[in-house]
N, C-alpha and C positions, 0 to 999 in steps of 0.2 A: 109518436108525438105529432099532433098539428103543425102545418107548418105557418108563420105568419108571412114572411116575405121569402120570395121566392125570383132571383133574378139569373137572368141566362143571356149569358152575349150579349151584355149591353155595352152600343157605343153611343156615345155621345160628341158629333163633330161642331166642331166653329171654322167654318173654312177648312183649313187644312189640318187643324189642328184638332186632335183627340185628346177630348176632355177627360171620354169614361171611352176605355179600348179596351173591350171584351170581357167585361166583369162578370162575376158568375159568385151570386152571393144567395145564403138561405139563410133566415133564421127563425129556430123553432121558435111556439106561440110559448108565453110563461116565462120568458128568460129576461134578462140585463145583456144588451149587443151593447159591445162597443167598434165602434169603426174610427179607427187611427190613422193619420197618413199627414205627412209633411202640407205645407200651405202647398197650394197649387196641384193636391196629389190625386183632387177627384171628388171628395169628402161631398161639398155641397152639391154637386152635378145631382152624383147621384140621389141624394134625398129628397133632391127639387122631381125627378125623374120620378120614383116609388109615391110622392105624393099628389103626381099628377101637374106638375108647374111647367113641367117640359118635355117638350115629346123626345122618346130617343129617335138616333138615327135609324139605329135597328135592334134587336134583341128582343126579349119577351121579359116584360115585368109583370107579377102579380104580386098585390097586398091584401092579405086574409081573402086571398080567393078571386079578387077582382081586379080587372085592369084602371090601372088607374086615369086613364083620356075616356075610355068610354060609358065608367060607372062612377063616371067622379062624385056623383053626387051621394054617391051609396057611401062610397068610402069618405067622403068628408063627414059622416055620420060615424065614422072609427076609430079615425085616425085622429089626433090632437097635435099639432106642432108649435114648438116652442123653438123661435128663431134665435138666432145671436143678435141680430139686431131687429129692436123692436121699439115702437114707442106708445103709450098710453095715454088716455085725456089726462090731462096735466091737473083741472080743477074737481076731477072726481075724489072723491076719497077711496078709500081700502075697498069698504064694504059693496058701496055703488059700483066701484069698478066690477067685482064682482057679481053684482045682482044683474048689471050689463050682462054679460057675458052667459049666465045663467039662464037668460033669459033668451036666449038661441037654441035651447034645446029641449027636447018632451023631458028629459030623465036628469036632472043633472045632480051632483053632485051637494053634501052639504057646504055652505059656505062656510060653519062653522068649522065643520070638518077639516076640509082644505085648508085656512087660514091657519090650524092650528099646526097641520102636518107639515108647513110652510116655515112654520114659527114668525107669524103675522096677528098671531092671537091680539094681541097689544096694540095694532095701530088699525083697526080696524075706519077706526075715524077720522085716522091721517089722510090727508089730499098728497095724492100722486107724485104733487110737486114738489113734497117737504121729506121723500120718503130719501135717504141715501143711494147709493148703486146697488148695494148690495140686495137691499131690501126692495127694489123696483126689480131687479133680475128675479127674485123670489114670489112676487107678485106675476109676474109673466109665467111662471110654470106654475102657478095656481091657477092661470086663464086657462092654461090645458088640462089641470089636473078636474076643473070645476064640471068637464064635458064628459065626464067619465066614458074614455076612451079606451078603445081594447088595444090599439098603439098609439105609443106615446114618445114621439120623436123630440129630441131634446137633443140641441144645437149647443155645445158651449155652457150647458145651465149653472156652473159654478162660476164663471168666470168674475172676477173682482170679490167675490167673496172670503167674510176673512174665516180662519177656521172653522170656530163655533156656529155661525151660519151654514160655513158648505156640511157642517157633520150632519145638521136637520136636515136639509136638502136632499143628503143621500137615505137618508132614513125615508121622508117620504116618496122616493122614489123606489126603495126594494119594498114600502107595506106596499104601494099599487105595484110591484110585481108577486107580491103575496097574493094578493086582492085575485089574481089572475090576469094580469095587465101581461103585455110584452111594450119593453122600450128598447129602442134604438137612441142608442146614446155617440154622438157625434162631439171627439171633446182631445183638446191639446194637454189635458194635464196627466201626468203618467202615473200619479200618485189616485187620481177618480177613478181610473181605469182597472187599477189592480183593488180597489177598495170596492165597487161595486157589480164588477162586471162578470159576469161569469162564463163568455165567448168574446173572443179580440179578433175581429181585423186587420188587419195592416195593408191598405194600398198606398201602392205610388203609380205615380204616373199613368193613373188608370187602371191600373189592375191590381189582382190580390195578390202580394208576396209570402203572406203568411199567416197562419191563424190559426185557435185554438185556446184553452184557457189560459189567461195571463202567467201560470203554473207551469204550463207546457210549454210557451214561448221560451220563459226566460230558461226554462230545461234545455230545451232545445238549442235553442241559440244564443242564450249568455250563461254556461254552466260555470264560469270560474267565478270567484270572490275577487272583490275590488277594496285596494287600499287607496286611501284618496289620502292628498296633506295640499296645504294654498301654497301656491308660486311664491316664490322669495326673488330678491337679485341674484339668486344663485338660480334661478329658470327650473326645466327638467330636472331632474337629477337622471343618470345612466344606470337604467335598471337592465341593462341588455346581457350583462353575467350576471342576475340573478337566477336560481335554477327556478323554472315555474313560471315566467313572467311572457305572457304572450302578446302583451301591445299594451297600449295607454291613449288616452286623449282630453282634451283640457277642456273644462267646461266653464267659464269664470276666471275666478280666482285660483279653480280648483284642478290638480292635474289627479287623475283617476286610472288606475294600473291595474289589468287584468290578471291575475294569477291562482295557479293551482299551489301556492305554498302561501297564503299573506302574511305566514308569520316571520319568512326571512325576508319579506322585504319592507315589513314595517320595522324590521330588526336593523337592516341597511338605512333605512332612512330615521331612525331615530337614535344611528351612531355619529362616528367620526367629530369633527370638529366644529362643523356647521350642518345639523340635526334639522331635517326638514319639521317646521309647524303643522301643529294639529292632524295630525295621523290617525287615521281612522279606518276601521275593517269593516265592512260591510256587507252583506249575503250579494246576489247581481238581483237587478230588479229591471222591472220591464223598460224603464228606459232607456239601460245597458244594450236588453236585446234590439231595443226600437232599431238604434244607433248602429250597431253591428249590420241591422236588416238592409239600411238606408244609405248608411253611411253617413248620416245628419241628423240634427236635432228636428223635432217633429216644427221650427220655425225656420228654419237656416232657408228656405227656398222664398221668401215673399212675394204674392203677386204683382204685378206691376201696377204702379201707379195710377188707378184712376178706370181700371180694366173693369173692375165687381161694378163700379158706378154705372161704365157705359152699358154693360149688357142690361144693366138691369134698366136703364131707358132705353134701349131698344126695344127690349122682350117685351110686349105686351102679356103676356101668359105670367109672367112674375107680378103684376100688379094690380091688383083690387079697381074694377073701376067706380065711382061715388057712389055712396047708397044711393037710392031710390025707393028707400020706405022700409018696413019693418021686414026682418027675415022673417019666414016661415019657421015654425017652430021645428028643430033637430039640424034646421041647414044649417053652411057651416059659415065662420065666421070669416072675415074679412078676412085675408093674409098679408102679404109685404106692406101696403100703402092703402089703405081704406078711408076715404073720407067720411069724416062726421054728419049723422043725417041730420042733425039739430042743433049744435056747438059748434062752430067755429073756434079753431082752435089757434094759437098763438103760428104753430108751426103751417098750417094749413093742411095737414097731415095726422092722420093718425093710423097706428100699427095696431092689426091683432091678434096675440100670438097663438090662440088657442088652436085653430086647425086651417086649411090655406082654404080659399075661397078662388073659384075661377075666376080670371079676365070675365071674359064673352064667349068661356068656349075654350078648346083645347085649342090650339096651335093649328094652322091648317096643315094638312100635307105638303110635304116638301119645302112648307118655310123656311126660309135661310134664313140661322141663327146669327147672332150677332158674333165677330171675330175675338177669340179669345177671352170669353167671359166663364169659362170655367172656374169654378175654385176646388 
């Protein structure tokens, strides 16, 4: 099998601090990747890295063959990125934005198509600014799906969506892995991850703790059954003579008990005089395992306040600088902060998410990055 990325000893320093410390990541071309890791665990370094936004310290990265500082221009004709935070002209509609975006490339994509595999069919002549969250999030991975890209990195792409949206979103994201696409799917929800992924991840701190199909993980490393019931004033209850019960931990409302027997201890807590509420037996699923990996929920670490902002005004190499006339046809498009070459726009700013766009040029050698701007 081809392989599509291919990374070997990557570090990524901010001063003293190792963002990405010694990662060593492959994934074949045709697949659903997911890459999971706590906030602060590495997650964005590295994508900024494989798409060419930041040079590593050291290591060897290639995507579909090419390094990404010195063939950037080849690979922003492959690659499609779809950030978590992004912003769009405000007074376009559905379709314009699209035909935008369309029009940066020799080959692209139907707009019909996309919109529909989006589930945007319907506002095609809504303006940007009238569109919900949920539907503006779904518009931004149409900007990458439109570039018909053979990777398609996708940051978050469900995020504030409510059901019925995210179940389209993941539909059109396995037909372009039908289509022959590879994505790399970058994403905090456990429940996306086991729905469309078919290779997981897991770094912290930099590196890989563990990976494999979401089938394998939770095999692996959360094989017992979980009975959950909500906290009352009566707290825990003492499941520690139960036979079977290996540990527990509270997620909410909810306390969540690991056991090779669930049925005596759904049996203990839904006896005696004061019966724990809503008792429930459930198979272990990848968040079990996350959690056992980590020992934390994939948020429990927060970055520090105000850290994503600064590096990202330091780093020249994360930011678009103004147009200056029409792109060549197949280049790629703006990434982080792109100014408008014709609209002035409310924000003075606009985002685009379809594939990253260089500063001026890689990073020089040996720049020193800004202190702790990893995510």
């Amino acid at each position: 099998m081809t392989t599509a990325v291919d990374i070997k000893g990557l570090i990524k320093r901010y001063g003293e601090r190792a963002a990405v410390d010694g990662l060593d990541l492959t994934i074949e071309a045709g697949v659903v990747f997911g890459l999971l890791g706590p906030n602060g665990a590495g997650k964005t370094t590295t994508i900024e890295t494989l798409v060419g936004l930041r040079r590593p310290t050291s290591g060897r990265v290639r995507v579909l063959g090419m390094d990404p500082l010195s063939q950037r221009a080849a690979l922003q004709r492959a690659v499609a990125v779809q950030p978590q935070r992004a912003a769009l002209f405000p007074n376009l509609t559905v379709s314009e934005t699209l035909r935008l975006w369309a029009s940066l490339y020799d080959h692209p994509a139907s707009e019909g198509d996309v919109l529909r595999a989006v589930g945007l069919g319907g506002s095609r002549d809504t303006l940007v600014r009238r569109l919900s969250g949920g539907q503006e999030r779904r518009l931004l991975v149409a900007t990458a799906l439109i570039a018909r890209p053979r990777l398609l990195v996708l940051d978050e792409p469900s995020l504030g969506l409510d059901p019925n949206a995210r179940a389209e979103l993941w539909e059109a994201v396995l037909d372009f892995r039908t289509r022959g696409g590879t994505v790399l799917l970058s994403t905090n929800s456990m429940e996306e991850a086991e729905a469309i992924c078919e290779h997981v991840v897991i770094i912290d701190r930099g590196r890989v703790i563990a990976q494999g199909s979401p089938a394998e993980l939770i095999a692996c490393h959360a094989p017992q059954q979980v009975v959950s019931y909500m906290r009352d004033a009566h707290g825990v209850r003492d499941m520690s003579a139960v036979p079977g019960v290996s540990g527990f931990d509270m997620r909410g409302g909810r306390v969540h008990v690991r056991t090779s027997d669930p049925e005596a201890v759904a049996a203990v807590l839904r006896s005696g005089p004061t019966p724990a509420r809503d008792v429930t037996v459930h198979p272990p699923r990848l968040d079990d395992a996350f959690r056992l990996l980590t020992g934390r929920a994939l948020t429990d670490r927060p970055e520090p306040a105000g850290e994503a902002e600064r590096a990202t005004a330091a780093e020249p190499a994360r930011q678009a600088q103004p147009a200056r006339g029409p792109q060549p046809p197949g280049q790629a498009q703006p990434a982080r902060e792109a100014q408008p070459a014709r609209e002035a726009q409310p924000s003075g700013r606009a985002e685009h998410a379809g594939r990253a766009q260089p500063a001026r040029g890689a990073e020089a050698p040996g720049r020193d990055e800004p202190s702790g701007g990893g995510a």
